[in-house]
C-alpha positions in Angstrom: -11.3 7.6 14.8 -13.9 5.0 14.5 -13.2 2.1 12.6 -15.0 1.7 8.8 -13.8 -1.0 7.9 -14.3 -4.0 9.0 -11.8 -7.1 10.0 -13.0 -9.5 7.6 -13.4 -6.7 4.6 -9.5 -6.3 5.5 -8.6 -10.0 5.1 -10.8 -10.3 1.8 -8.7 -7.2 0.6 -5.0 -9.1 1.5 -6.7 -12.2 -1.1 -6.2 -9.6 -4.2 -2.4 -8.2 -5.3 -2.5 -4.2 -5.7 -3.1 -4.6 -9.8 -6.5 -6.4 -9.3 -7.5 -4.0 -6.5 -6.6 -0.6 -9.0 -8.2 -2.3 -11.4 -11.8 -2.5 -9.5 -10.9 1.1 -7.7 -11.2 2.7 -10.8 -14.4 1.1 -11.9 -16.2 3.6 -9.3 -14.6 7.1 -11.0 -13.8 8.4 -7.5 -11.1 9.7 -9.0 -8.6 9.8 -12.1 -6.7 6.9 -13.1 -3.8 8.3 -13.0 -3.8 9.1 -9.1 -4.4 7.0 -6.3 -0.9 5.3 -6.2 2.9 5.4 -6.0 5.0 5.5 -8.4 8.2 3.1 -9.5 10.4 5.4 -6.9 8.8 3.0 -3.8 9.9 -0.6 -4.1 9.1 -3.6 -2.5 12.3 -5.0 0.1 10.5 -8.6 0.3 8.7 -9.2 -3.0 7.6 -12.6 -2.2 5.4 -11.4 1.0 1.4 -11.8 0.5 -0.2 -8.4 0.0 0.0 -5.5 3.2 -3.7 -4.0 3.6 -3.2 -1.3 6.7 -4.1 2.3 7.5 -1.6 5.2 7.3 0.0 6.8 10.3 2.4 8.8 9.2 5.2 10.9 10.0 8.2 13.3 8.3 12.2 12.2 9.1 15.1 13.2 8.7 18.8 11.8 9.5 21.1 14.4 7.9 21.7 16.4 10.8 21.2 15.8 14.6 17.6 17.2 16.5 17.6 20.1 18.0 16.9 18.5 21.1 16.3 14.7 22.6 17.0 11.1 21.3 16.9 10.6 17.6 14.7 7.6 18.5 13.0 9.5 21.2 9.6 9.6 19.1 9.2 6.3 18.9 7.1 5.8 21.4 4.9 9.1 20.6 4.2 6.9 16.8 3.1 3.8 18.9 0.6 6.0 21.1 -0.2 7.1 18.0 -1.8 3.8 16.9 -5.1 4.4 18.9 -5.6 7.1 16.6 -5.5 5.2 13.3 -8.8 3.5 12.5 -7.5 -0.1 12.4 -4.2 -2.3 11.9 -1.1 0.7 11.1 0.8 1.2 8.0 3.9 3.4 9.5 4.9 5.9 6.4 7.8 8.0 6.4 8.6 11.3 4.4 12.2 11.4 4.1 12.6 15.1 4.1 16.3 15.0 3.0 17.2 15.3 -0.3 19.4 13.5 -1.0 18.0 10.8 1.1 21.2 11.0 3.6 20.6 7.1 5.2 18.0 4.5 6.3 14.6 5.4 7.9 14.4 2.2 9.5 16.3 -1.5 10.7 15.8 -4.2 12.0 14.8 -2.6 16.0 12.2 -0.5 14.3 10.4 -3.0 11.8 10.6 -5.3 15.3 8.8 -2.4 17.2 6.0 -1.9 15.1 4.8 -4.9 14.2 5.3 -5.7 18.1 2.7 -3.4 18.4 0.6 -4.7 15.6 1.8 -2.7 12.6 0.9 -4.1 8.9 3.9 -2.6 7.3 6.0 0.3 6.5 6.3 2.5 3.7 9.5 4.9 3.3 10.5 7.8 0.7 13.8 6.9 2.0 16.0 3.7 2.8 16.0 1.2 5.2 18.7 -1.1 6.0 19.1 -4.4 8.4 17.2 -5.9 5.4 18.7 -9.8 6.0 17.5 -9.3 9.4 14.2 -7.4 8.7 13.2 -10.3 6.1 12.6 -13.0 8.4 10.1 -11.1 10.4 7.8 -11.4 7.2 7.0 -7.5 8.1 6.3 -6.0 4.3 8.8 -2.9 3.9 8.9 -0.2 0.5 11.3 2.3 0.5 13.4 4.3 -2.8 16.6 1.9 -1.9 19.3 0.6 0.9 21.8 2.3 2.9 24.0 1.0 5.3 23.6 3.8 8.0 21.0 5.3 10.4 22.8 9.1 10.1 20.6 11.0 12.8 17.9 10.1 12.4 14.8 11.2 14.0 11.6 12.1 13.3 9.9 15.7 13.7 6.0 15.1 12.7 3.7 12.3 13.5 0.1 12.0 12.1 0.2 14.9 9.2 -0.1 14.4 5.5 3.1 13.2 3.9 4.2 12.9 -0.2 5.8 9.6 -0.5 5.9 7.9 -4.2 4.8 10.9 -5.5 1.0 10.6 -3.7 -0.2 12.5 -0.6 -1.0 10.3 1.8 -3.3 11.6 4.7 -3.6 10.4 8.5 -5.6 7.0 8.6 -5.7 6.3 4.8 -6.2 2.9 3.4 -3.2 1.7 1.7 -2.9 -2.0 -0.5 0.4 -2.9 -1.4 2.8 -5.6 -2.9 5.7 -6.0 -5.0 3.8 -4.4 -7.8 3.1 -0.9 -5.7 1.0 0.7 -3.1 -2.6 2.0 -3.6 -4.9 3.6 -1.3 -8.4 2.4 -1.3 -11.3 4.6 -0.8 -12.8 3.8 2.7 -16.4 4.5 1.7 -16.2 1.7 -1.3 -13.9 -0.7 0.9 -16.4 -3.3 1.3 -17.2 -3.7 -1.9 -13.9 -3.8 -3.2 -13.5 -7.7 -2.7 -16.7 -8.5 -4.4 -15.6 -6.6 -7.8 -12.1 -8.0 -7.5 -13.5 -11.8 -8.1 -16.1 -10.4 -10.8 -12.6 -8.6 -12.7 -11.2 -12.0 -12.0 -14.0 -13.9 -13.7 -14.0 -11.6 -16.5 -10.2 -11.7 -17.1 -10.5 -15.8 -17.0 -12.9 -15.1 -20.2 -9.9 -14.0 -22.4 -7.2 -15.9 -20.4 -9.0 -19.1 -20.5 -9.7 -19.0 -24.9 -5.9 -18.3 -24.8 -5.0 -21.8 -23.9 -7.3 -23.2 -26.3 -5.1 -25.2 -28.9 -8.0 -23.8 -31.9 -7.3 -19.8 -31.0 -7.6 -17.5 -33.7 -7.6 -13.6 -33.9 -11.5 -13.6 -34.5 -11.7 -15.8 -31.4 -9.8 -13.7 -29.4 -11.4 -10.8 -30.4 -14.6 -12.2 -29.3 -13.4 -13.1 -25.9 -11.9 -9.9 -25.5 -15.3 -8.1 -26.2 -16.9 -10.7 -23.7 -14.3 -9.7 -21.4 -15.7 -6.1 -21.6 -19.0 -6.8 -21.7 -18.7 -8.7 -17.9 -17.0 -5.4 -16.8 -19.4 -3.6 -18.6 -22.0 -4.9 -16.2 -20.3 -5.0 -13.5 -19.5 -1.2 -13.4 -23.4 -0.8 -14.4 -24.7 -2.0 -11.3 -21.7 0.0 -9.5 -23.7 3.2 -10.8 -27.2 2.0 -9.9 -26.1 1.1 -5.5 -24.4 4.7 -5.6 
C-alpha cells in the first residue's frame, strides 16, 4: 500500500480527542452520522492515554477451543509481516469470533510485541488481561472487558474486514480513538481534518467563552449559540466549494 497520509497530518490528528475529530468528519457528508464509529461495547483500558491515530490491520480470534493445527501464538509473526502491508503506523484489531467472548485476546507479551514493532494500539471485540502490566507501556488498548485467562487462543485470519463495536473495519483503515471511542477517518479528507478541528474549536470557544461571563442571559446565549453556528456555517461552506 502506498502511504496517504502523511507523518505530520498524523501527529496534528493525535492534538484532537475522537469527539472534536467526529465532529469535523461529519461536516464533509461522506457519510451518515450515525456510522463511522464504535459503539459503547469497546472501552478504553487506559483512559488517561493521549489520543491513538493508526491504521487497521486486522485479524479474527478465537480462544474457545484449540487450532486445528500449530501454536495458538504461532501467527504472531505472520501479523508483524503483515505491517509492511498497512499504509503507515498499525492499529492491531481483533474480532473475537466467540460468543460468549470465552477469555482475553491479548496480555502483556502481545501489547509488548506490537508496539516493539511500532504498533499505535489495539482494538479488541473481546478481553484483554495483564492490564497492570500492559499500563505502564503507555500502549492505548479497547476491548468489551477483562478476563483473567488466555483459553486457546489463536488467531485464524489476518488482513480481512472485521465487525468490532458494531462497525466494519476494512484492511488499512484510519482509526482515531480515546477514552471517548474509536472513529475511522476518511483517508481522502485526512489532511484537512486538523485544520477544521481548530476552526470547530474556535467556534465552540464562541458559546463557551459568553458562558463565563458573570452578565450571561438567555438572549446572550442564544446569540452566541447562533454565532457558534454561523462559524460552522462557513466553515462547512468552503468544505463544499475545495470538493
Amino acid at each position: 500500500m502506498t502511504t496517504l497520509v502523511s507523518p505530520q497530518t498524523l501527529a496534528e490528528l493525535a492534538l484532537f480527542d475522537t469527539p472534536t475529530i467526529c465532529n469535523a468528519v461529519e461536516l464533509w457528508d461522506l457519510r451518515p452520522r450515525n456510522e463511522g464509529y464504535m459503539n459503547s461495547s469497546i472501552m478504553a483500558c487506559f483512559p488517561a492515554l493521549p489520543p491513538m491515530v493508526g491504521f487497521a490491520l486486522t485479524s479474527t480470534f478465537r480462544s474457545q477451543k484449540p487450532p486445528k493445527s500449530g501454536d495458538a501464538y504461532g501467527s504472531m509473526g505472520a501479523q508483524v509481516d503483515a505491517m509492511a502491508e498497512i499504509p503507515g503506523p498499525p492499529v492491531i484489531v481483533f474480532q473475537d469470533l466467540d460468543q460468549p467472548v470465552a477469555s482475553a485476546t491479548f496480555g502483556e507479551v502481545m501489547c509488548t510485541t506490537y508496539q516493539s514493532f511500532g504498533a499505535k494500539g489495539i482494538v479488541t471485540s473481546g478481553a484483554g488481561r495483564d492490564l497492570d502490566q500492559v499500563a505502564p507501556l503507555n500502549f492505548p488498548a479497547f476491548t468489551s472487558g477483562a478476563i483473567a485467562a488466555h483459553g486457546y487462543c489463536h488467531i485464524l485470519a489476518i488482513n480481512v474486514p472485521v465487525m468490532v463495536g458494531g462497525m466494519t473495519i476494512y484492511p488499512g483503515d484510519l482509526l482515531h480513538g480515546d477514552r471517548n471511542g474509536i472513529s475511522t477517518i476518511p483517508i481522502e479528507i485526512a489532511s484537512e481534518v486538523p485544520e477544521v478541528c481548530r476552526e470547530l474549536a474556535k467556534a465552540e470557544a464562541i458559546v463557551l467563552g459568553y458562558l463565563k461571563d458573570p452578565a450571561r442571559t438567555v438572549q446572550g446565549f442564544n446569540e452566541a449559540r447562533k454565532a457558534c453556528a454561523a462559524h460552522i456555517a462557513q466553515v462547512k461552506a468552503r468544505l463544499c466549494v475545495s470538493a
